[in-house]
C-alpha positions in Angstrom: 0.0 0.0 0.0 1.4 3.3 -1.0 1.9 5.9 2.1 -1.4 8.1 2.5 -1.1 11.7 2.2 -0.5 13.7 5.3 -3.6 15.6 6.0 -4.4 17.6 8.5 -7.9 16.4 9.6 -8.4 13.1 8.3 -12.2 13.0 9.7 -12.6 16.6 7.6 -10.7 14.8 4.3 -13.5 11.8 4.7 -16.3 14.1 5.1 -14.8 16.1 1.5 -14.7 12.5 -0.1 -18.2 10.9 1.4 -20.2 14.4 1.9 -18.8 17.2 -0.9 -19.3 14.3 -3.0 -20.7 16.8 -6.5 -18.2 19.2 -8.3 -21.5 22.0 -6.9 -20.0 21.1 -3.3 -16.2 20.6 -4.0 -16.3 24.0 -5.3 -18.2 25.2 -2.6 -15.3 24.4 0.1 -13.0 25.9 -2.5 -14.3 28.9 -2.5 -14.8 29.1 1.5 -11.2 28.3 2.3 -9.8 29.8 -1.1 -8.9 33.3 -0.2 -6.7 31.9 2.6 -5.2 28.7 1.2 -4.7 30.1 -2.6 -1.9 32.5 -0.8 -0.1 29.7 1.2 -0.8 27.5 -1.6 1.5 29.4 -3.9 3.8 29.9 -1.3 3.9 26.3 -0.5 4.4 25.8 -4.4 7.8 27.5 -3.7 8.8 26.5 -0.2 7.1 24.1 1.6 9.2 24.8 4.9 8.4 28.6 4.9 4.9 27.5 4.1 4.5 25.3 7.0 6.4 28.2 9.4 4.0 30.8 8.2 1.1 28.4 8.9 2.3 28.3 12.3 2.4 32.1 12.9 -1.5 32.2 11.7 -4.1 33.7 14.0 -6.0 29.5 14.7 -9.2 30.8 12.4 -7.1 31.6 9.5 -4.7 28.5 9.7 -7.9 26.3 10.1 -8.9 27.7 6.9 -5.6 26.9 5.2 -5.6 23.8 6.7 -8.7 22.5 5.4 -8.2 24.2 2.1 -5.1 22.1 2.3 -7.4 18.8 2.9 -9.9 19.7 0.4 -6.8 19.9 -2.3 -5.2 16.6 -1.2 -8.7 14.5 -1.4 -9.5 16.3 -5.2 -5.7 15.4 -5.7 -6.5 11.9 -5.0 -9.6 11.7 -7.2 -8.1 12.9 -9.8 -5.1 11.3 -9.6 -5.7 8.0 -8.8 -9.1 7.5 -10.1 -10.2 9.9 -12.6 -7.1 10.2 -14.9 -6.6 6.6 -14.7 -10.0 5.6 -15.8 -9.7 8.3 -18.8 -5.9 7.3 -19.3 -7.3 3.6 -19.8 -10.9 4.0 -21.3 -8.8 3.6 -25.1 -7.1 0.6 -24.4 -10.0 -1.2 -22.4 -12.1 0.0 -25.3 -10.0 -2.0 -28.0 -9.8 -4.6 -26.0 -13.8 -4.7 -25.3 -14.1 -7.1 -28.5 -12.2 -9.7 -27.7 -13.6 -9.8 -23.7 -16.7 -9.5 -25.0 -17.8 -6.8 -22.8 -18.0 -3.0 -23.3 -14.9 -0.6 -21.7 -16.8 0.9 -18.4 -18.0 4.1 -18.4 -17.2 6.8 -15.9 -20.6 6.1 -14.3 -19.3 2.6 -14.2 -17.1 3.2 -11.8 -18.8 5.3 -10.0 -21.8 2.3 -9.5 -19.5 -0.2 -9.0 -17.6 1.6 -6.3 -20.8 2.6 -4.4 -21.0 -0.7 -3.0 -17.9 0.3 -1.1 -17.6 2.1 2.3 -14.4 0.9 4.3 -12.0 3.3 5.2 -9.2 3.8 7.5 -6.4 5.8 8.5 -3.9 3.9 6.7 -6.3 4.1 3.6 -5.5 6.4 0.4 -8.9 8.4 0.0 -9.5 7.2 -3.4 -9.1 3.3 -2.0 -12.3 4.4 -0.1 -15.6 4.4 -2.1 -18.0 5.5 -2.7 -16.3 7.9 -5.3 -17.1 11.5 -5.4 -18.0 12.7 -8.8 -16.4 15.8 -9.1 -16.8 16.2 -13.0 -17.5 19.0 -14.7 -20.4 19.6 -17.1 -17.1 20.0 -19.9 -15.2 16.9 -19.2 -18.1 14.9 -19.1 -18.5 16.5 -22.8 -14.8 15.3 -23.1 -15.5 12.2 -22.2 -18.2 11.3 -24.7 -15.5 12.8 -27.7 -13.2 10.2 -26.4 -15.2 7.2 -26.0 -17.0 8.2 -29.4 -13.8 8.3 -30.6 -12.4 4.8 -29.0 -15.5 3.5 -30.4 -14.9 4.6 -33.8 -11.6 3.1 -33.8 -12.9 0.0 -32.9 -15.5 -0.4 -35.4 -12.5 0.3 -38.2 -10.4 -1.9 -36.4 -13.2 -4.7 -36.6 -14.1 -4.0 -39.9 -10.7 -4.3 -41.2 -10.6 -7.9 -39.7 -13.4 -8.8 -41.5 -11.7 -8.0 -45.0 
């Protein structure tokens, strides 16, 4: 198992995964802790140490705010990361290979259904080894999506109808 992220409030970085669980909410808690975490973010971008000591100097509202900016990053991280990209990444090859397993590529929504039926999680746990999985899409990669998979399908059919030449 890989080493989990460090976040700050694991509890808070379930609740993001299990309760902010539409792209409406995710970019609801981005916009509530934005105006302090965008900052440190960028600072963080260029020194993580003088990130972590200005954290430390915060007035506790403020560097609760950063922090679960900070949380809310790390759990989108992991969806996108770890689940999103690598169904997308995939969807062409398991799309060519559909014909010879007899069984279409999964869709996004796939994934989403068939990761519904799972709830564990623990501290040890990577966020997106927990399901059910957030769907934090937008309304233009979902348009994305269906280019890509019309366009895997497309290949497939000429693939398939060059065989049977």
């Amino acid at each position: 198992m890989a080493t989990a992220p460090k976040y700050f409030d694991w509890a808070f970085a379930q609740k993001v995964w299990f309760e902010m669980n539409t792209i409406e909410s995710l970019e609801a808690a981005f916009t509530k802790y934005g105006a302090d975490f965008d900052p440190w973010l960028a600072l963080y971008k260029k020194d993580p140490r003088k990130a972590f000591a200005e954290l430390d100097k915060m007035p506790k509202a403020q560097r609760l705010r950063v922090q679960r900016g900070y949380d809310v990053q790390l759990a989108y991280d992991q969806w996108f990361d770890h689940v999103y990209s690598t169904w997308y990444n995939t969807y062409p090859q398991n799309a060519a290979m559909a014909p010879v397993l007899k069984k279409a590529a999964p869709t996004f929504d796939d994934v989403l259904a068939a990761r519904a039926q799972t709830a564990s999680c623990h501290p040890e746990s990577m966020l997106n080894e927990c399901g059910p999985v957030p769907d934090w899409r937008t309304e233009g990669w979902k348009v994305k999506e269906r280019g890509m998979m019309a366009d895997a399908a497309k290949y497939v059919a000429e693939q398939e109808a060059k065989k049977g030449k």
